[in-house]
N, C-alpha and C positions, 0 to 999 in steps of 0.2 A: 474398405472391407472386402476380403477373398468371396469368390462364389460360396464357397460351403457356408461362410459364417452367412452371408447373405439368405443361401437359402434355410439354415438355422432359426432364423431371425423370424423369417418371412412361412416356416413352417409351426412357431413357437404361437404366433397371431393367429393362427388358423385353427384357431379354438373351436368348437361343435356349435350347430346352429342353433341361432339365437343370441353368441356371444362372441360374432367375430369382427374382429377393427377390421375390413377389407379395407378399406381406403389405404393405411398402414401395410397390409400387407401386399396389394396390388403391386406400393410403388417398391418394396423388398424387391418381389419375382420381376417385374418389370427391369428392376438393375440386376438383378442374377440373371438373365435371359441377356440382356445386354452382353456381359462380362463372358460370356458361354460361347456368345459366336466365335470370339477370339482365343479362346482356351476350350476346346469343346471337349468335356469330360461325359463319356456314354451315360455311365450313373449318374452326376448331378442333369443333364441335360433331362433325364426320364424322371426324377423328382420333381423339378422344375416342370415336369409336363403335367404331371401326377397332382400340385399344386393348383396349375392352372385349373384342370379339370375339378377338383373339389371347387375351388374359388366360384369356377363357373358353375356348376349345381347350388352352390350355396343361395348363389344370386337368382337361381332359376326359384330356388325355396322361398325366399324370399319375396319374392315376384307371385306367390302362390301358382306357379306352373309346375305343382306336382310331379305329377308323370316324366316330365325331361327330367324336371332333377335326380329322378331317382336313374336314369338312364347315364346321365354322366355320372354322377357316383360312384355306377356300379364301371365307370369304366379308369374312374380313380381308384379303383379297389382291385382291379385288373392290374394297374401297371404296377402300385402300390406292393402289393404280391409279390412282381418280377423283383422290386428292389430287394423286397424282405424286411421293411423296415417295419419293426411293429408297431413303434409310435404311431405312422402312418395310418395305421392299419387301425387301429382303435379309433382315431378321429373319423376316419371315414366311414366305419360300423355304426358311429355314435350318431353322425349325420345321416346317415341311410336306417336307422332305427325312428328318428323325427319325423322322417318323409312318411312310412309305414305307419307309424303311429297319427300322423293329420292324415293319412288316407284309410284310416277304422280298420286296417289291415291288422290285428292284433297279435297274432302269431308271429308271422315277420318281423314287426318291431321289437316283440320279447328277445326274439331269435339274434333278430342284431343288435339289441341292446348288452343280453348278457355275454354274447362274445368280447363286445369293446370290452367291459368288464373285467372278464378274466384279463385280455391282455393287458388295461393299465393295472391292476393287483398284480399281476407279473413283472410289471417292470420294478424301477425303483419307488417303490413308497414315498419315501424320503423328496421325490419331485414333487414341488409345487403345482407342478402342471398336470400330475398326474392324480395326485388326490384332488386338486379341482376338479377336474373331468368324473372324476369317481360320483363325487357333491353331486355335477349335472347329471349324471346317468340316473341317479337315484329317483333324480326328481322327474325325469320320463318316463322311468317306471311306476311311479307315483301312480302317474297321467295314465298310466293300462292297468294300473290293480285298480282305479276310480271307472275306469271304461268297464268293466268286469263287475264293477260292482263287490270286490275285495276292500272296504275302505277300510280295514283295520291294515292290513298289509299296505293300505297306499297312505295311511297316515306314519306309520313308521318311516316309508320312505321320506316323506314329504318332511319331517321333524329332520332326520339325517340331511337333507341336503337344506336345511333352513342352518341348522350349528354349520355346515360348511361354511357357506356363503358368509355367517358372522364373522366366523373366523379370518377366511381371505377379506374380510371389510366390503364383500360387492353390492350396493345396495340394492340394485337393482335384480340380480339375483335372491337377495334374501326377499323383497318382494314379492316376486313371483311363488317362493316356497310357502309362504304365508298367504298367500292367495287360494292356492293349493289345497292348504290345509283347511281356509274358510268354505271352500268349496267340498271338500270331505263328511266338514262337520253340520251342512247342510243335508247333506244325503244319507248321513245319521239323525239325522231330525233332532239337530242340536241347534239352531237356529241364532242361540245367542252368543253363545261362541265362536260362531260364522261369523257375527255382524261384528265381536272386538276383532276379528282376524282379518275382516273386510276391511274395516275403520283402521288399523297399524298398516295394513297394504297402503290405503290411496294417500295416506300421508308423507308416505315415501318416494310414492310416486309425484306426489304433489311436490312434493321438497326438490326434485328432478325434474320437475317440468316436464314430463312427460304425458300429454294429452292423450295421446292411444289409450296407455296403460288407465287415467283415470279415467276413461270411458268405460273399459270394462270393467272395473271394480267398482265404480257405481250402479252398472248392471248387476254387480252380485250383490252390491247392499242393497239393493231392491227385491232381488231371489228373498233376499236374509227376513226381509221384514216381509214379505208374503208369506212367509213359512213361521212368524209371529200372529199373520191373520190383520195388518194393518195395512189394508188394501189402499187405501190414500197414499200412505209412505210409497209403496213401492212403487205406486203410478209415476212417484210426483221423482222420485230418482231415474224411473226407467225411462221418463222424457228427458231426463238431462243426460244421463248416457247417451241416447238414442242421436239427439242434436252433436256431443262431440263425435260419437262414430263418423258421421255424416260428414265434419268438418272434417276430419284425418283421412276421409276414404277409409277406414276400417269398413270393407263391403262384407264380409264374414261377420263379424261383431254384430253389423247396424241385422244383418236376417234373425241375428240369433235374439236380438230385442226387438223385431219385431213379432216375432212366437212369441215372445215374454211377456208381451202386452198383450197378445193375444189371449194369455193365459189369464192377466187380471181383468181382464173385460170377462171373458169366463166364467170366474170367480163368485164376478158382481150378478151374472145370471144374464149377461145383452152377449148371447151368444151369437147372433147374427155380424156384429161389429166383432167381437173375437173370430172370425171365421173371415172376415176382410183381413186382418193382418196376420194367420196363418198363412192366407194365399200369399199373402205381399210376402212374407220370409221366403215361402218355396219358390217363388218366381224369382227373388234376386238372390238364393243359394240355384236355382237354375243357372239363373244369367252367370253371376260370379263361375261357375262351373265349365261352363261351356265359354268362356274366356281366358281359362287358366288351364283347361284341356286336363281339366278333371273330372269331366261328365261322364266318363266312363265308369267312375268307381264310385260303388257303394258309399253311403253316408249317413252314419249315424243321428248327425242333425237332421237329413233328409226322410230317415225315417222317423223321426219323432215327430218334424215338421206334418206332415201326410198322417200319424193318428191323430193327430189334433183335430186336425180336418176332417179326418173322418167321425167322430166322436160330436165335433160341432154340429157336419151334418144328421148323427143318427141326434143327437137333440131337438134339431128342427125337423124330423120326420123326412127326412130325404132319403132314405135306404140306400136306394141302388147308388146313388155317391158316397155315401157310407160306406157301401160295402167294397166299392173298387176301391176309394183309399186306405181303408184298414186292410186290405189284400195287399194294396203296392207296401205297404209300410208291414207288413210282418214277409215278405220277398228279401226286404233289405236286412231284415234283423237277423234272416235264418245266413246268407251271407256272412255276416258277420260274424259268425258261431265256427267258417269253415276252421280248419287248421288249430284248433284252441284246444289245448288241454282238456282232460273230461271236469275235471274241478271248476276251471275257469268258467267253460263251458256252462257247468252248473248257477255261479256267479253272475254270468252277464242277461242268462235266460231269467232270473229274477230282478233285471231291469225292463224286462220285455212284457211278461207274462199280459199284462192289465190288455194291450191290443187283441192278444189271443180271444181274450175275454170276452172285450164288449163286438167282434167279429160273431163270436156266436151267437152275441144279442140280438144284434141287428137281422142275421142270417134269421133267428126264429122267430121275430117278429115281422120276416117277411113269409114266414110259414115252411123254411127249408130245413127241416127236420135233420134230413140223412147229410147235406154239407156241413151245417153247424157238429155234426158228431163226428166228422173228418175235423173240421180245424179243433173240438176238444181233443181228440187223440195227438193232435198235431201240437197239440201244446203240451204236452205230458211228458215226461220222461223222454225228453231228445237226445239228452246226451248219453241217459243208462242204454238207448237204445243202440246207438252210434257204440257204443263201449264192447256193449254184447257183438253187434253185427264183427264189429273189428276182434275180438277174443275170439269168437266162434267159428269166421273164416277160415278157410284152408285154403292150398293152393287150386286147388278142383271144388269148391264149392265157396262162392261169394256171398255171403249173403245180403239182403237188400237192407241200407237203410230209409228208403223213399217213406211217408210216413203210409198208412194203408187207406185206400178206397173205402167206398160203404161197400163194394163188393169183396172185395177183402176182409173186410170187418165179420162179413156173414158166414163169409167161409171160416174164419178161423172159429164163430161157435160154436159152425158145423161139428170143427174135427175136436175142438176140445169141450161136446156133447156135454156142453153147459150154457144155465143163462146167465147172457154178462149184463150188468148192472154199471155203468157207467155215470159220474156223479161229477158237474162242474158247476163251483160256487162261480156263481155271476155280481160283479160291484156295479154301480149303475150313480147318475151324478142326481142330484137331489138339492132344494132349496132349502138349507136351515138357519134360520135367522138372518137372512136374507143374504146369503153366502150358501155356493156350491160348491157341494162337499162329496167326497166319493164314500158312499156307503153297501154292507151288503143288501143286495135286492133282493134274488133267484137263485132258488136251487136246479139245476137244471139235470132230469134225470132218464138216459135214455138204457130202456132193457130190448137186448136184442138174444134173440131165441134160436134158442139151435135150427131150427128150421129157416132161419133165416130172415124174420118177420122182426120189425124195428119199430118198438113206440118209443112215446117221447110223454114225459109228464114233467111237468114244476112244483116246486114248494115255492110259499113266499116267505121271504125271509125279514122284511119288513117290520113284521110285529115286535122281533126279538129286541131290535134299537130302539122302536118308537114305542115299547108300552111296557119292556119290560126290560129296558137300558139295560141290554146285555148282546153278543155278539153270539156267531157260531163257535166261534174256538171258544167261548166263556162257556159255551152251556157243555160241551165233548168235555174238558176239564171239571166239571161243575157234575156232570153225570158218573167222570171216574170216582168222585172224592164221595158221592152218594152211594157209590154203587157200596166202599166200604164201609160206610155208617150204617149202610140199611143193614150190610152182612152182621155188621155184629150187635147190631139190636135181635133179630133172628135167632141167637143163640142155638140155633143147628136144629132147630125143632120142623123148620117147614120141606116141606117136600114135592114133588112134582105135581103140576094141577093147582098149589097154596102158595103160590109164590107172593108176596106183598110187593105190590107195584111199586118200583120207585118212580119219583116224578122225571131224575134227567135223563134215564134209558127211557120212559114213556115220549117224552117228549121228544127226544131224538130219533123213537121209531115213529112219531108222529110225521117230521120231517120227511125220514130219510124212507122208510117203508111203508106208510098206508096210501102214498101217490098210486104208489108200482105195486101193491098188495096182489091186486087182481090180474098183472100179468106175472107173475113167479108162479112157480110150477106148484102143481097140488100132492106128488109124490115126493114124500118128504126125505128120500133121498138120491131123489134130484140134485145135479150138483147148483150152486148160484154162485158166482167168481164178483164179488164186488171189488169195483173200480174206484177206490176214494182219492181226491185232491184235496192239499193242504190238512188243516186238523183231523180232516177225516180221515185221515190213515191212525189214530190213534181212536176212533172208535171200538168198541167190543161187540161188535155185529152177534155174536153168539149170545150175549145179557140184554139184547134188547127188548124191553116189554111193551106187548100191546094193552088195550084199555083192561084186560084180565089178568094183569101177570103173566099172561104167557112167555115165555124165552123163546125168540126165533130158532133156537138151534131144534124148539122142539117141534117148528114147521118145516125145516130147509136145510139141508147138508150145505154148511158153507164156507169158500174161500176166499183170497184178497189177491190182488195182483196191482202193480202201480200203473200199468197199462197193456191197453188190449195186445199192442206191439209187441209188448217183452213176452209175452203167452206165445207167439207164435215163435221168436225166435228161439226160446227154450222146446220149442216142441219139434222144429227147424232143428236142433241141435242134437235131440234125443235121435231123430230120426238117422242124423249123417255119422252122429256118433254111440252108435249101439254100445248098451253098457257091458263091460270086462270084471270090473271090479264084484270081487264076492264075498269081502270079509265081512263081517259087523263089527264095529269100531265104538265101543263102551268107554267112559270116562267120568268118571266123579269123585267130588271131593280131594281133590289133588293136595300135593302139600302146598298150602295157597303164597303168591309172591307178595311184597310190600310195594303199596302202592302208598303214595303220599296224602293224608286229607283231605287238603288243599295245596294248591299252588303254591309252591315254598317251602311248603312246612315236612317235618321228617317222614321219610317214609313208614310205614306200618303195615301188618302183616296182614292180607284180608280174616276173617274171623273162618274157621274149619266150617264142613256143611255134612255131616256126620250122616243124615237121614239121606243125602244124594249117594251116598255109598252104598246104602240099604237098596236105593231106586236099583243103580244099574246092575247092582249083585242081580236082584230077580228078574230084569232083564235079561240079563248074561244066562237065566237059565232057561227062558224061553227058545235061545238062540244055540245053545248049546254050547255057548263060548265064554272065554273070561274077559271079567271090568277089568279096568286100571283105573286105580286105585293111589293117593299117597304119592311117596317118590316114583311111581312108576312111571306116571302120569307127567312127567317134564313136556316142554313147549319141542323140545328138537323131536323128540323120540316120536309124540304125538301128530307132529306134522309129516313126518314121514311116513307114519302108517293112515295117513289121511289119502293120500294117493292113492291107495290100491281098496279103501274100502265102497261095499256098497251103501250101507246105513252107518252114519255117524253119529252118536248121541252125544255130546257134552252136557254133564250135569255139577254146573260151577258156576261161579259167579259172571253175572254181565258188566261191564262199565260204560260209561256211556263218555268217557271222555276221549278228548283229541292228542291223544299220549302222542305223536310225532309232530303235532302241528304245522298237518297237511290239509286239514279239510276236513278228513273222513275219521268220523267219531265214532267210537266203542272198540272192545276188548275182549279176548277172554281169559278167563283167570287160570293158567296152567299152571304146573310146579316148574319153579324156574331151577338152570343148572349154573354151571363155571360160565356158561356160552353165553347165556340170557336171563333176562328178570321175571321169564314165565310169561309174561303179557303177550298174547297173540292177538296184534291188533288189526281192527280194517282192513289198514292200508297196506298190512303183509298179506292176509285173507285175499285181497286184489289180486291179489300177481300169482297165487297157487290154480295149478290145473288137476282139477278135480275130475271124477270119474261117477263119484255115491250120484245115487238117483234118490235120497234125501238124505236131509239134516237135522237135528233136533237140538235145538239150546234151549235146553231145559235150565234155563236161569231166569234171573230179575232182568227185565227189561232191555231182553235182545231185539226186541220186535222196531223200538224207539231208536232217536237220532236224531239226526238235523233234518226238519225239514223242509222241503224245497217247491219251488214249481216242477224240478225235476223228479219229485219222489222224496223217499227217508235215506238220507244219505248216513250209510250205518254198516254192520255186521250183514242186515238180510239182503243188500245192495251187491256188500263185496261177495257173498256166497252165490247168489248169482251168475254174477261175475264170472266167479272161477268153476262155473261150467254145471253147479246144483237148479237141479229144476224146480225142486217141490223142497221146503223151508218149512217148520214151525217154529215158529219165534213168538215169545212174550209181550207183553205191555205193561206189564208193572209188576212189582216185587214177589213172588208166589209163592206161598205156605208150603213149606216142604211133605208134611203130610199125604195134605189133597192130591199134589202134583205125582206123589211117588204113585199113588193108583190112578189116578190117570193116564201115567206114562205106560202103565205095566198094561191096563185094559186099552192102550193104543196098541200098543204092539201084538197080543194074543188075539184084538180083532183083525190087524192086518196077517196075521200066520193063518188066520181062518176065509182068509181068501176077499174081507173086505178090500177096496183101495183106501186110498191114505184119508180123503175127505170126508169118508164112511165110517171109516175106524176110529178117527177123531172124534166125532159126532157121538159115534157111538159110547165112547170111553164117558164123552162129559155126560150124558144122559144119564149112565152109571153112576158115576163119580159124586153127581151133586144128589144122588141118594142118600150118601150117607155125609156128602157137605154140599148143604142146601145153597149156602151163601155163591153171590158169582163171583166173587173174588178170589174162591176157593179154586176154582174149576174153567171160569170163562178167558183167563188172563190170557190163554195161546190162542194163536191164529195161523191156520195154514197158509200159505202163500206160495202158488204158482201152480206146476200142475196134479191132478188128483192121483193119475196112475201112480 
């Protein structure tokens, strides 16, 4: 055989890691290296080097000595280059995407995974070698849409490169894809779908003889049956994995079940013996670490290992050990976030959030008020923040996204001469039926005052599980669907001062406001900026009643914000970017586009909204300007004069779906033209740079979305985003009527020199005069700031 066919031969074996015959290929390069001295061809000679150098990394991968391997890689991807060969060039991206990906680097591995990508879909399809490689890639991607916490996107992959694998017949490959996927549908909390996808894995593995592999697939049909709640099963697997790890040197594997057993001891409630094999995991992912000269870099095991620990300690009352390991362990998590798409970003902060969590527990059962209110901001909206800092920067002005001090905190009430209300739901572990369960505990509620003065109050949230087997998001749900039965038993007759108390706005201002009654201000238009996490952002802080029917809106000028952070870069931005913009920018009832009913089904036309015409007409006469109206009103035309205005009103339909299937959900309904189907979604709302110093979606349910530990990822997220400070958005469907005077008494009181939080206020106070009901009038919520 010639050097070429040789090193042909010997580059065709040198498949991506995890599936390379080295021994086979070794003795290839080994005889092309030979044949070379005697015929020295520059190009085969720098292949043949280029070879060597992958070979060598593979084995350093291999070997778990991370860091080198990535070092020679990057130095096969150098010479790899010089040749130009791009086969080359996709194996070695594919193999430097694995190394990034075992070292929780998630960005870089994306990075080099979707390069390999593009290059084998470049090449010849038709190669077996290269739609294999494709198979693999999919399934490493799998491996970072599951690290992100995307498992719908890592289950499609994982399906795609399971039909490869069948197809080339690799068993062992189709293994692992199925492994994958029981690992997926674990973290879906599908548990029995795990254990047949666990149970078809290790019999494959079993049929191959492969001890490694059925080490750790017995460790996940142990996950499988803990997540069924039969603590015996999983003990009595996690000790049989645990012994083969041990026999194979799997030293990664044996930490990762020893945490696991940590977890069912746990479970059983012998938290002191769950807190002995925590340590043992972190001690030998230390040692393993610092053996393989990977101790320098972050670790996702590492930080899960470390809240375990710290969570076992805050159960046995040890704090200050509690408190330094749920510190090192959200260190490594925020790491882990660096470089990551804001989506992603979003994604993986909702595998994180729960340490944030019990960090403020422990902090305020050691009595540290103002730290515990740094790590809830610190948990909040990290990536809307990072999003904002990154849009709002200039070359001449950075902004910061470090999260803020309590002395930061105070200052930013100062300037936005409001009190913030800041609100974090606290889970806590509990013995139920003699199994430890995570349940809600605490409401935890801190108001800080424009002077700069910080309390702290609790609710207990206990009662709501244990006597009236219902959760917080049951009862915010439970109070929307009251709040419209009470309206239309009401039948329009009651009026201010007569309001008939419902029970889930009473209860919920029982929660959420009689803690903090007494520190909110007593001038009722005072501004109060509430801070909600999770369901709480779908609260109607304005219909909430005290034990008299009262409506808060008729104690307290009030607004929402997702965090105290995003207040200040919005006000950070108003500041460096004084507003230019001077049109009023009117819009309703457009000629509305066809959106589909469901998934699948034909498109349809939205239904016309005749009375939002009537709205912005008499708006338009406040202003001294004209609506659009009808065809006027197209998505191109409207976008373009969204740039240059001050006030933008859209009064049109909202959606709340994921029409690009990016993440970021809701719509609005434009007249579509030749160009577009009228939907201006989100994730185009993203990327526009705006100037209006507000916006008003005067429709159904702009206020709503997905949401997140990061916030409502939606319409009031992306407008943000593109540069709006102050929002009013909906929460649920609104009666065109009520809304049209509403909107017209917002605006006549902000012409009359109210600010926007006043004016608002003011309108509903109006409004529900003549519609008593709060469905009618409380549905909008301002968001961000008042000016």
């Amino acid at each position: 055989m010639d050097i070429k066919a040789l090193s042909i031969v010997a580059a065709i074996l040198l498949l991506p890691l995890g599936f390379l015959k080295l021994g086979k290929s070794s003795l290839f390069i080994s005889d092309a290296l030979a044949q070379a001295e005697t015929n020295p061809d520059p190009e085969i000679k720098q292949t043949l080097q280029m070879m060597q150098m992958f070979q060598k990394g593979v084995q350093q991968y291999n070997q778990g000595r991370l860091g080198e391997s990535l070092e020679t890689l990057q130095q096969a991807m150098d010479i790899s280059q010089t040749i130009g060969n791009r086969y080359f060039e996709g194996n070695i991206l594919f193999a430097i995407g694995a190394v990034h990906r075992d070292l929780d680097q998630y960005a870089l591995a994306l990075e080099s995974l979707d390069q390999a990508l593009a290059i084998y879909k470049e090449l010849d399809f038709t190669n077996p070698a290269n739609r294999y490689n494709i198979g693999m890639i999919l399934k490493q991607m799998g491996d970072i849409y599951n690290s992100f916490g995307q498992y719908t996107k890592a289950l499609e992959s994982y399906q795609l490169s399971l039909k490869n694998a069948k197809e080339f017949g690799v068993k062992g490959d189709e293994g692992n894809s199925l492994n994958s996927i029981g690992l997926t549908y674990t973290k879906l909390r599908q548990p029995r779908k795990a254990l047949e996808s666990f149970q078809q894995t290790f019999a494959i593995f079993q049929q191959m003889g492969d001890r490694a592999k059925q080490g750790t697939i017995l460790a996940n049909i142990a996950s499988a049956y803990m997540s069924l709640g039969q603590a015996s099963k999983a003990l009595e697997f996690r000790q049989q994995a645990l012994a083969i790890q041990k026999e194979v040197g799997d030293r990664p594997g044996e930490a990762i079940s020893l945490n696991n057993l940590g977890v069912i001891y746990g479970y059983l409630g012998q938290r002191s013996k769950a807190l002995e094999f925590y340590q043992q995991a972190l001690a030998l992912l230390n040692e393993t670490a610092a053996a393989t000269g990977t101790n320098s870099f972050p670790s996702a095991n590492k930080s899960l290992f470390l809240s375990n620990i710290g969570l076992s300690y805050l159960a046995l009352g040890q704090y200050e050990k509690a408190t330094k390991a749920l510190f090192d362990s959200i260190e490594i998590k925020e790491f882990l976030r660096i470089g990551l798409k804001d989506i992603d970003k979003v994604s993986i902060f909702e595998t994180q959030a729960d340490t944030y969590s019990q960090l403020q527990n422990v902090l305020i059962t050691q009595n540290k008020v103002d730290t515990a209110l740094e790590i809830a901001e610190r948990s909040r909206a990290r990536a809307f923040v990072e999003l904002l800092a990154r849009r709002f920067s200039t070359p001449s002005t950075k902004l910061t996204i470090n999260p803020p001090s309590i002395e930061k905190i105070k200052q930013i009430a100062k300037e936005q001469n409001a009190t913030l209300v800041e609100y974090s739901i606290i889970e806590d572990i509990f013995n139920i039926q003699s199994l430890e369960q995570f349940q809600e505990s605490e409401l935890f509620i801190w108001v800080i005052k424009p002077n700069g003065e910080v309390a702290f109050r609790k609710a207990d949230l206990k009662p709501l599980w244990q006597q009236h087997n219902t959760t917080l998001v049951d009862l915010v749900s439970k109070s929307r669907r009251q709040l419209n039965r009470t309206s239309r038993r009401l039948q329009g007759v009651n009026r201010i001062g007569q309001a008939q108390p419902s029970p889930g706005t009473q209860q919920l201002h029982q929660l959420l406001i009689e803690p903090i009654a007494d520190l909110l201000p007593t001038d009722p238009e005072a501004r109060v900026i509430f801070l909600p996490q999770g369901a709480l952002f779908l609260v109607p802080f304005a219909a909430l009643q005290d034990t008299k029917g009262n409506y808060l809106i008729e104690k307290h000028t009030i607004l929402t914000a997702p965090a105290i952070q995003v207040l200040d870069l919005t006000h950070q931005r108003r500041q460096y970017v004084p507003g230019t913009a001077k049109d009023v920018l009117l819009v309703g009832n457009p000629t509305m586009p066809s959106v589909p009913p469901k998934l699948g089904e034909k498109p349809e036309a939205l239904p016309q909204l005749p009375n939002t015409e009537q709205e912005v007409k008499a708006i338009a006469t406040l202003f001294n300007t004209k609506a659009l109206t009808g065809n006027q009103a197209t998505k191109a035309f409207i976008v373009q004069q969204m740039a240059g205005a001050r006030i933008i009103h859209l009064a049109t339909h909202g959606l709340l779906d994921d029409f690009l299937g990016v993440g970021v959900p809701g719509a609005i309904a434009l007249a579509p033209s030749s160009s577009d189907n009228g939907l201006l979604t989100a994730s185009e709302i993203l990327n526009l740079k705006l100037s209006a110093e507000l916006v008003v979606l005067s429709a159904c349910n702009t206020g709503r979305g997905r949401i997140t530990s990061d916030g409502v990822i939606g319409l009031s997220r992306s407008l943000i985003s593109a540069g709006v400070p102050s929002l009013i958005v909906s929460l649920w469907s609104v009666p065109d009527a009520p809304t049209t005077q509403l909107m017209t008494e917002f605006y006549r009181n902000l012409q009359h020199g109210s600010n926007k939080a006043q004016a608002l206020r003011a309108a509903m106070l109006t409004t529900m005069k003549q519609y008593p009901r709060p469905s009618e009038w409380a549905a909008f919520t301002l968001m961000g700031e008042a000016q």
